[in-house]
C-alpha angles and dihedrals in degrees: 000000000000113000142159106299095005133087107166088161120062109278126257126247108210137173120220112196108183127192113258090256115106087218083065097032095057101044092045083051090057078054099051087043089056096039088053091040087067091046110265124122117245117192104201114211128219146103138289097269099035086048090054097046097047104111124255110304109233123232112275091187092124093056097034098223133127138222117207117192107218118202115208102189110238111238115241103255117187114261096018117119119241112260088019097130093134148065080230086066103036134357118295089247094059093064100060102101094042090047095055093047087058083072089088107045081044085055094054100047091047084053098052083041093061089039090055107254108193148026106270094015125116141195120297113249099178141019117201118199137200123238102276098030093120096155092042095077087037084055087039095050095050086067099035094251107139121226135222120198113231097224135210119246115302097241094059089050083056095041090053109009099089094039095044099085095053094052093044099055087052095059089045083057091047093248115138114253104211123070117072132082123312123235114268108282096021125120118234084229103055086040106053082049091063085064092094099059089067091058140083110219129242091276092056098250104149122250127271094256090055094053087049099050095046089056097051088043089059106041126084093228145350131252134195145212087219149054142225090260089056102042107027112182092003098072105050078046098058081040091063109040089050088063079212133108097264107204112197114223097195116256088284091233109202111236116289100232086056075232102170122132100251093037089052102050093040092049098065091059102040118133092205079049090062105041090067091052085075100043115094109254108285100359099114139074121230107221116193127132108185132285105248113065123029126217118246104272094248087061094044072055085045090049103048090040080058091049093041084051090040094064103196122117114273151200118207119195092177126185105216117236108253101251108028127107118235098252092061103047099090132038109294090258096009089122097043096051099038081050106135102020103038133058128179119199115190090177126078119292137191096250099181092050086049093058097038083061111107084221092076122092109168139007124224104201142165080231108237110169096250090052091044089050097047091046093050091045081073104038097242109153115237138265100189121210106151114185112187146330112020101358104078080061092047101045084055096059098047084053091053090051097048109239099132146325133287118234111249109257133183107258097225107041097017091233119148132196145224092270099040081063108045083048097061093044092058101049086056109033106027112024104083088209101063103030086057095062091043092050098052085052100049085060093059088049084050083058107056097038086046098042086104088178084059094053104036080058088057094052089041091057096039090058085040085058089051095044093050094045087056097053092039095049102025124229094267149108088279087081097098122191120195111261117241113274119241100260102066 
């Protein structure tokens, strides 16, 4: 059995491929780090300027493993901006053509890998592959490496699986595939945004679904940043619309203490961190909506009215709207009058060490799973505001499960407003009923997401599943893969 500081049985070499998002690069790295930590050697995937913005790897003396960071030069693609290798740096859909040219320097490496390229490495036995690595199992299979897809959140597997093959085909055929009637549950909105997904862009690179579904097709099994406590109905259900084996790897909690190297040294001198030094204990909510994508700027007025209205003590960590100067980002007034019990950051801030602060008594969040997990970690009840992809799931099952309120949203365009959002903020923040229920269950949650015995086993019998498919399969050109159809 493979366990933390042990390795009685020869280590495994495995390949992590994430997607360029730094959402998919940082929890994969927790992964890498455990992995290593039990002795086996993880080579992590990515390119130049991700690799170098990936935080301080910790020691991994006790398990004996190794991580090596592999760069794969991103080709130059008109239009794209040097150093834009993220969806950090430019939208998702402006990577495409420069993701799918890294096939070939991934293929070089994978082939020096098999042919032992380098004093001390050893064979691949695995690639794992993020969600839209379509070319990354076809290169795996050439050489009889099997491949495991890095999946999305379960509940989003259970919100569009069972809708996504009919929409697909409907795209393949040029029809449109918005428009009809949304799943029970589901709000127009969310669901004429997943629209997209269904669709190649003007350049012919094929939709996000396509690249999906290419990926699953081609890989031996499915694994997933979750686990049955977390995700409840939600996770036999993904298993089974995928039609594949679904491994849970745990949630991958950062460490509770937010520990590593750089965190540790910047959060001494914060001046968020700070901030909250001087706050009573629980008495402030925690604002920060992702990274990633902004809201327009007359949401980000409609957000800082509700938390004017509101009237509790907040922390802002606000991502400015592209476009818009400085001085018309927030509300004409909104920093004189929040002065003293309001702070808005629109620099980076040590998140982990912010929730960690006893200060904080609620976070208001769009809701991504890293950002559910590292709230909960710390037992803060939920103010939901999902924007796109897997949030809108996720900010259902929370719901369901009681840990906090969804902001109110117009059915049709998703807008707030101003009181949808100083509503929220009071249920859960002010009225002493119903913050009383979403705080209880956001200590179960705690419980689940801190019960570290609980995460390191799913990890053990992750890497027990890979182990065993190895020995059961063999490492050798019997592995197939499905070639690509036609189509594509």
């Amino acid at each position: 059995m493979d366990t933390a500081g042990s390795s009685p049985t020869p280590p495994l070499h495995i390949v992590l491929c994430p997607w360029l998002a730094f959402g998919h690069m940082l929890p994969y790295l927790e992964l890498a780090e455990r992995l290593a930590s039990r002795g086996h050697r993880v080579s992590y995937v990515s390119t130049p300027h991700n690799l170098a913005r990936l935080p301080p790897l910790r020691r991994h003396a006790v398990g004996g493993g190794a991580i090596d960071l592999v760069p794969l030069t991103v080709p130059r693609v008109e239009g794209l901006p040097d150093g834009a290798e993220s969806t950090n740096d430019v939208p998702g859909e402006s990577l495409w053509e420069a993701f799918d040219a890294l096939a070939a320097p991934f293929a070089e490496f994978l082939t020096a890998a098999c042919a032992g390229g380098g004093e001390g490495t050893s064979r691949p036995d695995w690639v794992l592959a993020d969600t839209f690595h379509h070319w990354a199992p076809l290169v795996a299979g050439e050489h009889g490496v099997p491949c495991a897809m890095l999946q999305p959140t379960a509940a989003m597997i259970a919100t569009f699986g069972s809708e996504a093959r009919d929409r697909a085909e409907l795209a393949a055929a040029s029809v449109p595939a918005g428009g009809g009637e949304p799943p029970a549950g589901l709000p127009r909105y969310e669901w004429d945004g997943t629209a997209p997904l269904f669709a190649g862009d003007a350049s012919g690179s094929m939709s996000v679904a396509r690249r999906t579904a290419l990926t699953l097709e081609r890989c031996a099994i499915g694994a997933i940043q979750s686990c049955p406590e977390w995700e409840l109905d939600a996770f036999p259900l993904a298993a089974k619309l995928l039609g594949k084996p679904l491994v849970p790897l745990g949630l991958l909690p950062p460490s509770p203490d937010g520990a590593r190297a750089a965190d540790a040294r910047s959060r001494e001198d914060d001046a968020a961190v700070r901030w909250l030094d001087a706050q009573p204990p629980g008495s402030v909510v925690y604002v920060a909506l992702g990274s990633e994508v902004p809201l327009r700027v007359e949401l980000v007025h409609e957000l800082a009215h509700g938390l004017e209205l509101a009237g509790t003590r907040f922390l802002w960590a606000l991502r400015k709207p592209g476009g818009v100067s400085d001085a018309d980002v927030l509300p004409a007034g909104f920093l004189e009058r929040t002065h003293g019990h309001g702070l808005v950051t629109m620099g980076w801030v040590p998140q982990i060490s912010l929730l960690a602060h006893g200060a904080v008594g609620a976070f208001l969040t769009h809701c991504g799973r890293n950002s559910l997990i590292e709230g909960l970690l710390y037992g803060h009840p939920l103010i939901m505001l999902p924007i796109f992809a897997d949030q809108g799931p996720n900010s259902r099952l929370m719901a369901q499960r009681k840990v906090g309120l969804m902001v109110a949203r117009n059915e049709d365009d998703g807008s707030f407003d101003r009181h949808g959002i100083a509503s929220a903020v009071r249920g859960v923040m002010v009225e002493e009923d119903t913050r009383k229920i979403f705080v209880e269950n956001a200590k179960k949650m705690q419980e689940i997401v801190a019960d570290k015995e609980l995460q390191e086993r799913y990890v053990d019998e992750f890497v027990h599943y890979l182990r065993s498919y190895v020995t059961d399969h063999g490492n050798s050109s019997n592995v197939v893969v499905p070639p690509p159809p036609a189509e594509t």
